[in-house]
C-alpha positions as CSV (number, residue, x, y, z in Angstrom):
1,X,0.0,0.0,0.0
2,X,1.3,3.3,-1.2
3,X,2.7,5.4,2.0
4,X,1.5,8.4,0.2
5,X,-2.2,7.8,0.8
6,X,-1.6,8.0,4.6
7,X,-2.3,10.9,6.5
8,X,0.9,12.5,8.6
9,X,0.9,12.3,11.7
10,X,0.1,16.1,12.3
11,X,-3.0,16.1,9.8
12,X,-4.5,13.1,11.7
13,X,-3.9,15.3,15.2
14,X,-5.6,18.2,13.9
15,X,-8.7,15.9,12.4
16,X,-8.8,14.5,15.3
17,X,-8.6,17.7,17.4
18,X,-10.8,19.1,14.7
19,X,-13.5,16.1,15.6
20,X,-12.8,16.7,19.4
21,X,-14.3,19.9,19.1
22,X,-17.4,19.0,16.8
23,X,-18.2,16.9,19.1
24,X,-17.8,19.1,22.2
25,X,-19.9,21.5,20.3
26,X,-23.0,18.4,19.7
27,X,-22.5,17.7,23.6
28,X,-23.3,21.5,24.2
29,X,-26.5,21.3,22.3
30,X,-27.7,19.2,24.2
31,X,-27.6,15.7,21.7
32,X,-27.9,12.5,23.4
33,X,-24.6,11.0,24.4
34,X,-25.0,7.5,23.4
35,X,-25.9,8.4,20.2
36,X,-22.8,10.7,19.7
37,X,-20.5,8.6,21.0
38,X,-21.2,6.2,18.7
39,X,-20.9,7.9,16.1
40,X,-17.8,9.9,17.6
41,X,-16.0,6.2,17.9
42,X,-16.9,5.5,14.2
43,X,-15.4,9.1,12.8
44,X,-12.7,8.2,15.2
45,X,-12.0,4.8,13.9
46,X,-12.2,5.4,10.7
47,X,-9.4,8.4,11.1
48,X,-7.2,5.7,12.5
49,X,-7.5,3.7,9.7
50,X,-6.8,6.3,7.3
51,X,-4.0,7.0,9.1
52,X,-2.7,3.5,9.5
53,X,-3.9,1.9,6.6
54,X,-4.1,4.8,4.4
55,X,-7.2,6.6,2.9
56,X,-7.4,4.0,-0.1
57,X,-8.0,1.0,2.4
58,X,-10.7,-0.9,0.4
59,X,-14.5,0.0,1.6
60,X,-15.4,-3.4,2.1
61,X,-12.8,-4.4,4.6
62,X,-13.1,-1.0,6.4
63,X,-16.5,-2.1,7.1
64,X,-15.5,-5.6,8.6
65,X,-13.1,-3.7,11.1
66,X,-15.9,-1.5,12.2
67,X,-18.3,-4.1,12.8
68,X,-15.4,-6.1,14.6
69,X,-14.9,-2.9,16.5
70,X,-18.4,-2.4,17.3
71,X,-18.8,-5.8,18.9
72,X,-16.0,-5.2,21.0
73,X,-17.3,-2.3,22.2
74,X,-20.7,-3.6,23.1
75,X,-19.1,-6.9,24.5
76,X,-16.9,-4.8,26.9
77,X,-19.8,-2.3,27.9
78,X,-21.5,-5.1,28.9
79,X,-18.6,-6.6,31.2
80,X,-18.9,-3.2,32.8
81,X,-22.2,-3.0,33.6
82,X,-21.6,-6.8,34.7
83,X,-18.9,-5.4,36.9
84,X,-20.6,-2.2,38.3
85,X,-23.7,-4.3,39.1
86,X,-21.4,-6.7,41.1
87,X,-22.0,-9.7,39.4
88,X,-18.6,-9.9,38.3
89,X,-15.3,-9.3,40.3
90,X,-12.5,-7.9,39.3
91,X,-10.0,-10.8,38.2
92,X,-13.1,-12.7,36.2
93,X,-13.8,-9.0,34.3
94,X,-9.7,-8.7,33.6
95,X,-10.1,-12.6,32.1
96,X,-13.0,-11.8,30.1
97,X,-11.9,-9.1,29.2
98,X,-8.6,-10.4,27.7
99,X,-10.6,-12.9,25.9
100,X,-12.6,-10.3,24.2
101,X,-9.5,-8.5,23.4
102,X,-7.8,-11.7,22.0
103,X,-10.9,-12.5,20.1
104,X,-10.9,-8.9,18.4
105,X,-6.9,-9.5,17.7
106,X,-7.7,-12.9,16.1
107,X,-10.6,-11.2,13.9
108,X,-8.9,-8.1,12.7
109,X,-5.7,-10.9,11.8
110,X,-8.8,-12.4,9.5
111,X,-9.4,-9.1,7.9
112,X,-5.9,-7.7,7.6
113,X,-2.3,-9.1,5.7
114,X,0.0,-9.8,8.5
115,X,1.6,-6.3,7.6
116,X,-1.8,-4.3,7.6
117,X,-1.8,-5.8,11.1
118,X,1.4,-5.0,12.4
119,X,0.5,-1.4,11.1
120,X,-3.1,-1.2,12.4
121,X,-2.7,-2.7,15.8
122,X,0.9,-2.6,16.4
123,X,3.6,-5.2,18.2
124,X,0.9,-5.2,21.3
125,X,-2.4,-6.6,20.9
126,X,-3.5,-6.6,24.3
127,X,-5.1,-3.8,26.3
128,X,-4.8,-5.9,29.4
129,X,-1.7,-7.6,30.5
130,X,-2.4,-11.1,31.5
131,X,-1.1,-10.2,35.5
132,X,-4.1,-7.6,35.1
133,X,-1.9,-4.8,34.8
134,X,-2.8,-2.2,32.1
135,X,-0.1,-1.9,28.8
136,X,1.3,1.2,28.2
């Protein structure tokens, strides 16, 4: 994939910054935030994949990432409410959690050439470190 149909680094800052705003603006008026953050994570997403992957990255396969993302999100939304209710502690939310996480990591590898995924997600695929502790 042609390097040139990335974004820098600086343009996807100021998108994002620019997006930041827009949606600090919708918040103001008074929109309601589920809705906006959804569609806040999708704008944001799909910034990061410009910016990884590059602006070109085929339509079809874009959409497969954001429905992979999309399930993740509602999976791990619903381990916090699990969580915050009580009905799960805190180790069994960290293993499920890292499942979900693995499972996302093994789906985008289905969508994505191993160097699309070394680009997209990087050399860690975890959020949570299996003692529990959070990568940086």
């Amino acid at each position: 994939m042609s390097s040139t149909m990335r974004m820098t680094e600086q343009e996807y800052l100021d998108r994002l910054e620019n997006l930041q705003s827009i949606v600090a603006d919708e918040t103001a008026g008074g929109e309601p935030g589920g809705a906006l953050n959804s569609r806040y994570a999708a704008l944001e997403f799909d910034l990061a994949i410009d910016y990884r992957l590059g602006r070109n990255f085929p339509r079809e396969r874009r959409r497969m990432l954001h429905a992979i993302r999309e399930r993740f999100d509602n999976e791990r939304s619903r381990l916090v409410h699990l969580l915050s209710a009580g009905r799960v502690d805190e180790d069994a939310f960290r293993q499920r959690l890292q499942v979900l996480v693995d499972a996302m990591a093994a789906r985008y590898a289905d969508v994505l050439m191993p160097q699309e995924y070394g680009e997209f997600i990087g050399p860690a695929t975890g959020i949570i470190a299996r003692s529990g502790e959070e990568l940086g």
